[in-house]
mmJSON file of the N, C-alpha and C atoms, coordinates in Angstrom:
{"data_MODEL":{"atom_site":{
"group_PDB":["ATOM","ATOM","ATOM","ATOM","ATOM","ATOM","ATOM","ATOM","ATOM","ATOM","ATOM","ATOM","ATOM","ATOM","ATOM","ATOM","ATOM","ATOM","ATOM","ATOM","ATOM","ATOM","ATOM","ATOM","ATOM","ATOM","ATOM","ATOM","ATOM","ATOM","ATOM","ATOM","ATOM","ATOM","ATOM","ATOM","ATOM","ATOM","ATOM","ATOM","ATOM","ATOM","ATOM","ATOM","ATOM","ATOM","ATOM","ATOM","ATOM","ATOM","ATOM","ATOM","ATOM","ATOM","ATOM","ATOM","ATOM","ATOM","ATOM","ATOM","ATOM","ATOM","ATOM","ATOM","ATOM","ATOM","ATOM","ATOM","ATOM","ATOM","ATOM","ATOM","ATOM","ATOM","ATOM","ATOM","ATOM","ATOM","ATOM","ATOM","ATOM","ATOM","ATOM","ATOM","ATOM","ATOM","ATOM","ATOM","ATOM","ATOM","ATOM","ATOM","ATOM","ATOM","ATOM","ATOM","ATOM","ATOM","ATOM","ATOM","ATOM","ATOM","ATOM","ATOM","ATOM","ATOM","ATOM","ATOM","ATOM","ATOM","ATOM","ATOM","ATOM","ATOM","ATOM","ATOM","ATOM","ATOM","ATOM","ATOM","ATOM","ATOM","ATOM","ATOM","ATOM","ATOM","ATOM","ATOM","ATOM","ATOM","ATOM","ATOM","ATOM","ATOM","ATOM","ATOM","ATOM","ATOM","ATOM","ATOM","ATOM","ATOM","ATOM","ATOM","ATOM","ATOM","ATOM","ATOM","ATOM","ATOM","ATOM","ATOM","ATOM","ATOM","ATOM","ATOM","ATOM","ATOM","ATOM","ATOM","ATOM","ATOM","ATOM","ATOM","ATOM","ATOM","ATOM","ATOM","ATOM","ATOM","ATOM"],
"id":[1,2,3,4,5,6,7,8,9,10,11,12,13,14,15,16,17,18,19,20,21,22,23,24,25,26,27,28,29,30,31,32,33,34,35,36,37,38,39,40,41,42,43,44,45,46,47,48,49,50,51,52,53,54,55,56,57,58,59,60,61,62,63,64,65,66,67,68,69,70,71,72,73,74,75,76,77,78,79,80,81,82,83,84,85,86,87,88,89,90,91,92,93,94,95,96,97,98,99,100,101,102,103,104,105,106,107,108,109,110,111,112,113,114,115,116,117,118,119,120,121,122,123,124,125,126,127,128,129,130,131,132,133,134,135,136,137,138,139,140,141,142,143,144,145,146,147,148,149,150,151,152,153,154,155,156,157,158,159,160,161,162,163,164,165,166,167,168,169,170,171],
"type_symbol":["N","C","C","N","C","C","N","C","C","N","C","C","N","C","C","N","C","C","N","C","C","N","C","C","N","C","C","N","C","C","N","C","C","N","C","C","N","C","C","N","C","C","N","C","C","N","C","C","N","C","C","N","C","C","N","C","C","N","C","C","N","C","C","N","C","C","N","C","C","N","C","C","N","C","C","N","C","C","N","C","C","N","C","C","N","C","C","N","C","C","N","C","C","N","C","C","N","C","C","N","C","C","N","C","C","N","C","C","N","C","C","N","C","C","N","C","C","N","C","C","N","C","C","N","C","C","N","C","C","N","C","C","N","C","C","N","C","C","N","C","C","N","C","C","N","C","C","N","C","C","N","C","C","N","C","C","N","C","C","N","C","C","N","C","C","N","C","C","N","C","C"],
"label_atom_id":["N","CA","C","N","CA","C","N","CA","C","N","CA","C","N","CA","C","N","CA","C","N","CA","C","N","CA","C","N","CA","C","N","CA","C","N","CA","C","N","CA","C","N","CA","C","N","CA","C","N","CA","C","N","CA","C","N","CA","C","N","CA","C","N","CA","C","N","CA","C","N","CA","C","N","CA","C","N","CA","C","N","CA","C","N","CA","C","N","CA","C","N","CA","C","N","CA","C","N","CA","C","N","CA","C","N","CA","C","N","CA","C","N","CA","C","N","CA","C","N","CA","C","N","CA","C","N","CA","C","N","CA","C","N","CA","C","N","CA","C","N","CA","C","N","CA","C","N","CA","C","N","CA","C","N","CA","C","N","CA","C","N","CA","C","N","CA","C","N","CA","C","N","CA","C","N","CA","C","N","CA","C","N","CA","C","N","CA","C","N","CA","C","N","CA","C","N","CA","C"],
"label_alt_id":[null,null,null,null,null,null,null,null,null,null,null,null,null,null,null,null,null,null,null,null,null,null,null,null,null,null,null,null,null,null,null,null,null,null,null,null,null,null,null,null,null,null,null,null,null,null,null,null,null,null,null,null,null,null,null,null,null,null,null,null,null,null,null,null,null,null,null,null,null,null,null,null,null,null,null,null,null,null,null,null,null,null,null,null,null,null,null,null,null,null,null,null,null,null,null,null,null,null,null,null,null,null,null,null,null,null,null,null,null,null,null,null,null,null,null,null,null,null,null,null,null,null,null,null,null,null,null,null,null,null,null,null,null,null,null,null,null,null,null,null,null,null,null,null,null,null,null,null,null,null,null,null,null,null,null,null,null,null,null,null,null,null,null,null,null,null,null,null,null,null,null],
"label_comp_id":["UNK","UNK","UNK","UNK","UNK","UNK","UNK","UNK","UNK","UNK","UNK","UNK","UNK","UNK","UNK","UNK","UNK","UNK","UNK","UNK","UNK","UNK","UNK","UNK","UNK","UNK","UNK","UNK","UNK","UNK","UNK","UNK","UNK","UNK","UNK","UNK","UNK","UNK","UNK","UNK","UNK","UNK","UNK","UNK","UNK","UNK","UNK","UNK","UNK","UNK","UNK","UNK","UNK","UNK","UNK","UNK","UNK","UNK","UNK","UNK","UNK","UNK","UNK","UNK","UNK","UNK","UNK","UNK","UNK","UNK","UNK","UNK","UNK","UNK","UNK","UNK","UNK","UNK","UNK","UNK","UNK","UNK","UNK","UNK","UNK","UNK","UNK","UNK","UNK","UNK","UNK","UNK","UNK","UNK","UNK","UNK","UNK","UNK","UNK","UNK","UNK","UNK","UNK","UNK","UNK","UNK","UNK","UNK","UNK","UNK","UNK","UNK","UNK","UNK","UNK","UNK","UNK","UNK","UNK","UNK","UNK","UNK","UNK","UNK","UNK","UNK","UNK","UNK","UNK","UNK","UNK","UNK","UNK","UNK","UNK","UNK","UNK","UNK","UNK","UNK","UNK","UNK","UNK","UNK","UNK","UNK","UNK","UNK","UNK","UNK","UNK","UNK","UNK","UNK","UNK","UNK","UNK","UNK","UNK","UNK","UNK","UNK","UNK","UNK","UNK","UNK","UNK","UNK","UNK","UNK","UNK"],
"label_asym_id":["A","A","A","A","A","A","A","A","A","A","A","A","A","A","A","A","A","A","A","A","A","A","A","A","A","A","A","A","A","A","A","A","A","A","A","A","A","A","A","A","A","A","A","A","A","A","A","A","A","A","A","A","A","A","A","A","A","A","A","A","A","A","A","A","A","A","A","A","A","A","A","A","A","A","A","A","A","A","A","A","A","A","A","A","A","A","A","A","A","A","A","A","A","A","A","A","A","A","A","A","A","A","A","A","A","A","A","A","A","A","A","A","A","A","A","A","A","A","A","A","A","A","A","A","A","A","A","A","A","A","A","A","A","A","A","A","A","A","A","A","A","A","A","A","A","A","A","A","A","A","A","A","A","A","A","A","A","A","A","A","A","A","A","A","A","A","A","A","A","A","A"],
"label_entity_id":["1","1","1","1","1","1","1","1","1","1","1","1","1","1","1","1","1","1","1","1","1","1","1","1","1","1","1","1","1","1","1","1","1","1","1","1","1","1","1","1","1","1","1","1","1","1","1","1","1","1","1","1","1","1","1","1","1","1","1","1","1","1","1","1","1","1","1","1","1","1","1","1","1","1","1","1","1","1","1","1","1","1","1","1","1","1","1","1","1","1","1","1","1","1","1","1","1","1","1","1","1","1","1","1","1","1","1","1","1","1","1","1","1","1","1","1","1","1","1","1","1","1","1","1","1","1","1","1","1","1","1","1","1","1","1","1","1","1","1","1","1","1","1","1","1","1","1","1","1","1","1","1","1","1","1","1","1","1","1","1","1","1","1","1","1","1","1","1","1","1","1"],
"label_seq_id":[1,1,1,2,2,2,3,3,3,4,4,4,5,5,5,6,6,6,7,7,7,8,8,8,9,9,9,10,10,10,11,11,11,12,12,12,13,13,13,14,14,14,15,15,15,16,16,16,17,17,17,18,18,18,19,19,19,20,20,20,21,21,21,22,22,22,23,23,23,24,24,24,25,25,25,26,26,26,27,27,27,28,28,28,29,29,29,30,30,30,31,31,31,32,32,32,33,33,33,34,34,34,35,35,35,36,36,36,37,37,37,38,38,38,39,39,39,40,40,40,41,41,41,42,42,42,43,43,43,44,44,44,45,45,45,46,46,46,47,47,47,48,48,48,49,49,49,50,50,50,51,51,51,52,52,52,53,53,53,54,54,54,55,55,55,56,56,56,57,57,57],
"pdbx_PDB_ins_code":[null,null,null,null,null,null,null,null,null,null,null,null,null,null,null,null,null,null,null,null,null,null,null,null,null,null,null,null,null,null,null,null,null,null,null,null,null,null,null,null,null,null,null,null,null,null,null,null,null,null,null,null,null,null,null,null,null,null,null,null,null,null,null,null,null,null,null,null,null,null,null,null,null,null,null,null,null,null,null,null,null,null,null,null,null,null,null,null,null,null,null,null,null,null,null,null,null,null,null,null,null,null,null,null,null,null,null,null,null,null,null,null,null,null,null,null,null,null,null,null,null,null,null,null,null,null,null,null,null,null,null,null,null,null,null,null,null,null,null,null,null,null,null,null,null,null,null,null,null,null,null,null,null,null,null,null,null,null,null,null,null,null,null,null,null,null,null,null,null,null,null],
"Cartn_x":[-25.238,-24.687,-25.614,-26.688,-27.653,-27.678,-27.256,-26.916,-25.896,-24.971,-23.671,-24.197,-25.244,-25.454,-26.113,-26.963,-27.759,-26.658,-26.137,-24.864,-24.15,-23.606,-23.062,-23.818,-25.115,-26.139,-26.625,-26.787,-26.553,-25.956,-24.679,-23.595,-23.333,-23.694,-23.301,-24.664,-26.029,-27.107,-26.733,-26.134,-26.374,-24.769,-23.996,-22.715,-23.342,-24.115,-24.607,-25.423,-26.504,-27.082,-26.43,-25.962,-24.868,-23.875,-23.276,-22.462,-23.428,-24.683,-25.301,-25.839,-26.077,-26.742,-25.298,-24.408,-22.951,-23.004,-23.298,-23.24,-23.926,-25.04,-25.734,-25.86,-25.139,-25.262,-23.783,-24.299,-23.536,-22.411,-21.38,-20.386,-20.443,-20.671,-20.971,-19.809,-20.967,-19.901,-20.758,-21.904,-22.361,-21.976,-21.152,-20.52,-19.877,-18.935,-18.066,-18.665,-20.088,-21.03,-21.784,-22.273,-23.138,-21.945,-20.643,-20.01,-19.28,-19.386,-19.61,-20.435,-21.847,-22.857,-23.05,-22.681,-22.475,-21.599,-20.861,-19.707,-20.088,-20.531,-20.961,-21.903,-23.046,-24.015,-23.353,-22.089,-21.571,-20.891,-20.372,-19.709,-20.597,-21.801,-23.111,-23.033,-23.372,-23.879,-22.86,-21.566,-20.304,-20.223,-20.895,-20.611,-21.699,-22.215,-23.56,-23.802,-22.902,-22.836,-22.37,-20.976,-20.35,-21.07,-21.819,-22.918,-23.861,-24.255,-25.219,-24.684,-23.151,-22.831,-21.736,-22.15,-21.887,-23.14,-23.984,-25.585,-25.857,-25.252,-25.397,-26.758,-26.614,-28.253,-27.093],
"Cartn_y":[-68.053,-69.333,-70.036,-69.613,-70.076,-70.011,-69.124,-68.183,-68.873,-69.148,-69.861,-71.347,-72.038,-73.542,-73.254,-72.47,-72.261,-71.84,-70.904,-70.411,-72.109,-72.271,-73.512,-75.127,-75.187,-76.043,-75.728,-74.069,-73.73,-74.196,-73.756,-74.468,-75.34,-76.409,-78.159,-78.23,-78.049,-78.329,-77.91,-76.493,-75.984,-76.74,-76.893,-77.754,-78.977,-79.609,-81.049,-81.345,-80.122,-80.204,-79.838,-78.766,-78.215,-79.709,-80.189,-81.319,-82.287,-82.544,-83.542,-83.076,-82.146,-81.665,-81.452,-81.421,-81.449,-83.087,-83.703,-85.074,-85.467,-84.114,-84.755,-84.053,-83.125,-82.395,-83.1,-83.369,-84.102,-82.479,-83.763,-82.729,-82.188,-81.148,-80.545,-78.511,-78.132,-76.58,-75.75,-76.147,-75.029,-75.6,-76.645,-77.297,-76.22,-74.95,-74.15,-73.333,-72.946,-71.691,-71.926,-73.322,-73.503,-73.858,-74.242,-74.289,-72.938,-71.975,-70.476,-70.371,-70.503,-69.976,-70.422,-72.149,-72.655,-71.868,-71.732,-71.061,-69.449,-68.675,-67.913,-67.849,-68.808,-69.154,-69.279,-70.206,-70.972,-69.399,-68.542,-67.832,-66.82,-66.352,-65.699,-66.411,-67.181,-67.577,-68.227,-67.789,-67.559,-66.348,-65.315,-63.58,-63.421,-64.179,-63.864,-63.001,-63.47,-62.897,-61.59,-61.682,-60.24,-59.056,-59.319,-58.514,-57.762,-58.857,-58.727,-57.878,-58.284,-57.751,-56.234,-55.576,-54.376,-53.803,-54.744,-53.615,-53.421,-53.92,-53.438,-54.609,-55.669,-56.68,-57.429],
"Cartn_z":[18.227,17.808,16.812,16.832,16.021,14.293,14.588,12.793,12.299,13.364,12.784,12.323,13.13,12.836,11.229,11.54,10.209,9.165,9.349,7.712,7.781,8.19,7.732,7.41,7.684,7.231,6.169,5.523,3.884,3.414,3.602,2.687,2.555,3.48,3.38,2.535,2.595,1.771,0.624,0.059,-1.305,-1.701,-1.254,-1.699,-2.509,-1.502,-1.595,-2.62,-2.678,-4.227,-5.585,-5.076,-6.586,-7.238,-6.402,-6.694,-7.181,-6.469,-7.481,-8.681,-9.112,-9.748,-11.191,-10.579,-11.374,-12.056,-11.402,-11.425,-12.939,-12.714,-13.646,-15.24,-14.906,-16.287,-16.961,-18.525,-19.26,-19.915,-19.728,-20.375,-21.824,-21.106,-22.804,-22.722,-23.459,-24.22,-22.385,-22.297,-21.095,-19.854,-19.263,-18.438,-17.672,-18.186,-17.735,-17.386,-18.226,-17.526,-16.586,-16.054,-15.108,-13.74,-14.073,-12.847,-12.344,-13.248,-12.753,-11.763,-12.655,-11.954,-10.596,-10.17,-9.016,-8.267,-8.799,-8.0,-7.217,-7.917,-7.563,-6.437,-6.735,-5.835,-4.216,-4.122,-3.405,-2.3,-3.411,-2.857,-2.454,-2.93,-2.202,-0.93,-0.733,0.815,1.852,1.368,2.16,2.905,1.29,2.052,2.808,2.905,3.551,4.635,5.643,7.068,6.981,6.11,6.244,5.614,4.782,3.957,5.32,6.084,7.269,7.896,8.765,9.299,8.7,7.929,7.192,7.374,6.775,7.152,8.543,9.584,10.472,11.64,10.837,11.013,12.181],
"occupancy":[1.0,1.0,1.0,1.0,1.0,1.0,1.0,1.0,1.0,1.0,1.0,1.0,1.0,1.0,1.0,1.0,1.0,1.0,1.0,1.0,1.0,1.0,1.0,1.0,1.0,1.0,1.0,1.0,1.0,1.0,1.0,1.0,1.0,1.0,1.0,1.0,1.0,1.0,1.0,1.0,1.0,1.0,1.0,1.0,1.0,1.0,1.0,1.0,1.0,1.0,1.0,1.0,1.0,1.0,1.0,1.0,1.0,1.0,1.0,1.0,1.0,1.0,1.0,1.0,1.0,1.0,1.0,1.0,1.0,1.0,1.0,1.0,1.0,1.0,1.0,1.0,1.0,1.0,1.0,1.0,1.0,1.0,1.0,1.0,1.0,1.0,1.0,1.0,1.0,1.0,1.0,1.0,1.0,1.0,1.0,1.0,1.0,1.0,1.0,1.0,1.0,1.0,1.0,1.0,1.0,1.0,1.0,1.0,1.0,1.0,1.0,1.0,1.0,1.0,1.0,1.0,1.0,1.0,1.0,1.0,1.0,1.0,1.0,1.0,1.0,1.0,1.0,1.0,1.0,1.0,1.0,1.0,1.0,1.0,1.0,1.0,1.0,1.0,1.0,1.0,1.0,1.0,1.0,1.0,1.0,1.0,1.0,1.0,1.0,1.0,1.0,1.0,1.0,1.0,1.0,1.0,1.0,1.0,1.0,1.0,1.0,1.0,1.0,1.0,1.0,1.0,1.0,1.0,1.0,1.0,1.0],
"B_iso_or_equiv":[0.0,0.0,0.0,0.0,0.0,0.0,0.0,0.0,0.0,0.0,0.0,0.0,0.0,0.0,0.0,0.0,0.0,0.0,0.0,0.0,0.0,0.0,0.0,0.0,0.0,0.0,0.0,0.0,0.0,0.0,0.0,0.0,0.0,0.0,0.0,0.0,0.0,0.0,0.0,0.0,0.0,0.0,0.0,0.0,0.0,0.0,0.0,0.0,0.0,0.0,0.0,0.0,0.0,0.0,0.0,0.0,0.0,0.0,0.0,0.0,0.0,0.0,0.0,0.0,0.0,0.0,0.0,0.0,0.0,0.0,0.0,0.0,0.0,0.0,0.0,0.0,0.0,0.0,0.0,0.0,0.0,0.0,0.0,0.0,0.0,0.0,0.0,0.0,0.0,0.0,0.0,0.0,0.0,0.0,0.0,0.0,0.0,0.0,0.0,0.0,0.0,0.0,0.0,0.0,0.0,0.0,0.0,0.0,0.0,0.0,0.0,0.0,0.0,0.0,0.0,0.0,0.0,0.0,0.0,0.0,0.0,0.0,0.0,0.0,0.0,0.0,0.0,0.0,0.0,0.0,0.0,0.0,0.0,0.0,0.0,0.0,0.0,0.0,0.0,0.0,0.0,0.0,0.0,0.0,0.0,0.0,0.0,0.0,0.0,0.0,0.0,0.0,0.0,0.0,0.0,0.0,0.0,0.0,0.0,0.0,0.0,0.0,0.0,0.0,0.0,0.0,0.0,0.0,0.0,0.0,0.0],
"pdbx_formal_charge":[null,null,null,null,null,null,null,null,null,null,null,null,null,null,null,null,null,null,null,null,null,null,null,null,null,null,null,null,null,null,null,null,null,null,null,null,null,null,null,null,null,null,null,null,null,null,null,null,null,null,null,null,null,null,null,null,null,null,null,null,null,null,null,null,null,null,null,null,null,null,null,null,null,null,null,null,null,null,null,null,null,null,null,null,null,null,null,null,null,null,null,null,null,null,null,null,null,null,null,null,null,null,null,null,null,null,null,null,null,null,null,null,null,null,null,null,null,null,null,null,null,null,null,null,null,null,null,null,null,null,null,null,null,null,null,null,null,null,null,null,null,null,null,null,null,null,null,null,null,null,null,null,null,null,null,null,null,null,null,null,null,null,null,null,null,null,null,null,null,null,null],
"auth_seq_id":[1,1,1,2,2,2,3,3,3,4,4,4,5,5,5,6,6,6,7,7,7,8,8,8,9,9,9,10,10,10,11,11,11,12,12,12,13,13,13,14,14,14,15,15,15,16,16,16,17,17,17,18,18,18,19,19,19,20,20,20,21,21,21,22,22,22,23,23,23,24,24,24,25,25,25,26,26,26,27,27,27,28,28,28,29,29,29,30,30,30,31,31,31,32,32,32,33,33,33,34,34,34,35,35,35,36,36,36,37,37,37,38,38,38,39,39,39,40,40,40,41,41,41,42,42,42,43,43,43,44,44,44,45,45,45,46,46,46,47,47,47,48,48,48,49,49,49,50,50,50,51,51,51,52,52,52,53,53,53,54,54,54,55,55,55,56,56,56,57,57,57],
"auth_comp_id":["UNK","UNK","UNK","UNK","UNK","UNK","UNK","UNK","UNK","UNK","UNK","UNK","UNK","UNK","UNK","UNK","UNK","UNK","UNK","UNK","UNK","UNK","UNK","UNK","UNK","UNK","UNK","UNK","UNK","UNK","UNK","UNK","UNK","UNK","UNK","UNK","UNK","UNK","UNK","UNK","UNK","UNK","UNK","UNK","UNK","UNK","UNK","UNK","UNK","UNK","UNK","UNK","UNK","UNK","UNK","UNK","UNK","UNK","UNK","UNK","UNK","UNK","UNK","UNK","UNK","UNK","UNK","UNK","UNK","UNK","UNK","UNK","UNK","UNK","UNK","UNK","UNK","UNK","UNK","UNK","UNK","UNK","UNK","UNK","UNK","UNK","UNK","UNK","UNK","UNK","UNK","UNK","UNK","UNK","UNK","UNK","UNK","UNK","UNK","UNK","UNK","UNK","UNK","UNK","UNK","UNK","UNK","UNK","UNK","UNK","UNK","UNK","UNK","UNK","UNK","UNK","UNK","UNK","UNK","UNK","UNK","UNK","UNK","UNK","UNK","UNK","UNK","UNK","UNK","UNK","UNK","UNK","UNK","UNK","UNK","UNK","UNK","UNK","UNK","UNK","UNK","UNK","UNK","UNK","UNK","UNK","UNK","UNK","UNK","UNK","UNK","UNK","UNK","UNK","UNK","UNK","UNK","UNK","UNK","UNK","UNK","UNK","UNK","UNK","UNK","UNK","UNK","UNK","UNK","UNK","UNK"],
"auth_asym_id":["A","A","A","A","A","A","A","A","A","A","A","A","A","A","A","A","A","A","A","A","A","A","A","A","A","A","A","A","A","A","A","A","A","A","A","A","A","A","A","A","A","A","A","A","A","A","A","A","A","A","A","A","A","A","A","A","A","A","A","A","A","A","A","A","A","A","A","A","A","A","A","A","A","A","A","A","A","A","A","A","A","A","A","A","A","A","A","A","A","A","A","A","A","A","A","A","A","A","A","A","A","A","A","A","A","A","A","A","A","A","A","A","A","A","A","A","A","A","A","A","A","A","A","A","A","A","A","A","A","A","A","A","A","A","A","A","A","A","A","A","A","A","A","A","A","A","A","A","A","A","A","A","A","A","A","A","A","A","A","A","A","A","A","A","A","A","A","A","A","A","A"],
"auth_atom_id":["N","CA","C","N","CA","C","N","CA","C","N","CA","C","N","CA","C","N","CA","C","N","CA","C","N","CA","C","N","CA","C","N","CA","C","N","CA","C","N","CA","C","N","CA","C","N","CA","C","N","CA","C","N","CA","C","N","CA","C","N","CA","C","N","CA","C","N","CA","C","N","CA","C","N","CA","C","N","CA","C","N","CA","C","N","CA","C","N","CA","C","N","CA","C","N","CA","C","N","CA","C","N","CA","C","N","CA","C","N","CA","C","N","CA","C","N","CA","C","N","CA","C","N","CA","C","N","CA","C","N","CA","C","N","CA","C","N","CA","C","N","CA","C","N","CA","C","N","CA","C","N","CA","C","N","CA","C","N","CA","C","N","CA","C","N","CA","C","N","CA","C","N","CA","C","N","CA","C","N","CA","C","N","CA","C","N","CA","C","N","CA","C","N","CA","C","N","CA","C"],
"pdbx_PDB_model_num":[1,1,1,1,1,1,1,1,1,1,1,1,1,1,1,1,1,1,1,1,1,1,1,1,1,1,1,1,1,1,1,1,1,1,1,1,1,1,1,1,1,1,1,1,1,1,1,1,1,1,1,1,1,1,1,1,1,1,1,1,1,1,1,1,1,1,1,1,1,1,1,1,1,1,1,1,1,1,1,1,1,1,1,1,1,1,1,1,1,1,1,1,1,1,1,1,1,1,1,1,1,1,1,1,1,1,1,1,1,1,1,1,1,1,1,1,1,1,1,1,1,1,1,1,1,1,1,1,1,1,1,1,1,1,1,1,1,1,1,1,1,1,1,1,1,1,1,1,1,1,1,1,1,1,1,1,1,1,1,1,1,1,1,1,1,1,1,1,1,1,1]
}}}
């Protein structure tokens, strides 16, 4: 149960910064590439577990 408090205290932390951090980049032409890159990030530590639990951890 522990793993579970922790995976989901990632994601509310890295949500929480990504969005501010959105906040703060001015709209510009690299606006679309860095909310990729968030995105991606976001969706790394979603798969997180299932990654784990494939390796067998």
């Amino acid at each position: 149960m522990e793993r579970v408090y922790t995976w989901i205290q990632d994601i509310f932390l890295i949500i929480i910064s990504l969005s501010f951090f959105q906040i703060l980049i001015p709209d510009s032409k690299t606006e679309k590439y860095l909310k990729f890159i968030f995105s991606m990030i976001i969706l790394a530590i979603i798969a997180e577990p299932v990654i784990l639990l494939l390796n067998g951890q």
